[in-house]
C-alpha positions in Angstrom: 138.1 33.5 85.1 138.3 29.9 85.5 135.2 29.7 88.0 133.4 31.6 85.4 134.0 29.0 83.0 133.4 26.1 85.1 130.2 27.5 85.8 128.9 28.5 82.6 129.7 25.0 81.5 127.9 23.4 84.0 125.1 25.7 83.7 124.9 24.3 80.0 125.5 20.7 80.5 122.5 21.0 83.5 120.4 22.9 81.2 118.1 20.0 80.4 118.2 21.5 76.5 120.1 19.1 74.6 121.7 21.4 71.7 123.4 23.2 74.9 124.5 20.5 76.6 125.8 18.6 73.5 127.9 21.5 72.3 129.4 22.1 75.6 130.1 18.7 76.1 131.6 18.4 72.5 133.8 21.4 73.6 136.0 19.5 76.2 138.9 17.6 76.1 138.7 13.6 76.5 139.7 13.9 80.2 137.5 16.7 81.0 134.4 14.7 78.9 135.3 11.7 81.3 135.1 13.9 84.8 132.1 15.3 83.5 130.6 11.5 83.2 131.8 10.5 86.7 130.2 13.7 87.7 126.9 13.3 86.5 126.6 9.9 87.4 127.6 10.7 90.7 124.9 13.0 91.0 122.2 10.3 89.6 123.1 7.8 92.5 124.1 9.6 95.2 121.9 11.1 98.0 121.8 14.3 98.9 121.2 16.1 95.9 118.1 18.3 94.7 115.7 16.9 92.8 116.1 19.2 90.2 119.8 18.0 89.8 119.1 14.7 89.6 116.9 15.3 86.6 119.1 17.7 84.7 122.2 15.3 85.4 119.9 12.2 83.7 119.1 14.6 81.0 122.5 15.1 80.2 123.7 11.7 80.8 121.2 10.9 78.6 122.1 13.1 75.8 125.5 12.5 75.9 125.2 9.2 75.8 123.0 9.4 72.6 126.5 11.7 70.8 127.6 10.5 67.6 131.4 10.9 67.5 
């Protein structure tokens, strides 16, 4: 159940669409929102990950970063 979770969250925070990733990222708890920002900037500046990744963590860094709390 948990993986399940975990994975549809990610899937909606790398989902380059900005209502999804907004509302899922709303959804979490402070800690969890903070692990999710180490995350994603993790996956900006590290090597090894696809392309694809890269862009959908900027995307979502980017979007969260532009949240109105």
């Amino acid at each position: 159940m948990e993986e399940t979770f975990l994975e549809k969250a990610w899937d909606d925070l790398l989902s380059q669409e900005p209502q999804r990733i907004e509302s899922r990222f709303k959804s979490l708890d402070d800690n969890s929102q903070k692990v999710v920002i180490e995350h994603l900037q993790n996956m900006v500046t590290d090597s090894g990950w696809h392309p694809m990744q890269v862009i959908s963590a900027q995307k979502a860094l980017e979007t969260i970063s532009n949240l109105e709390f």
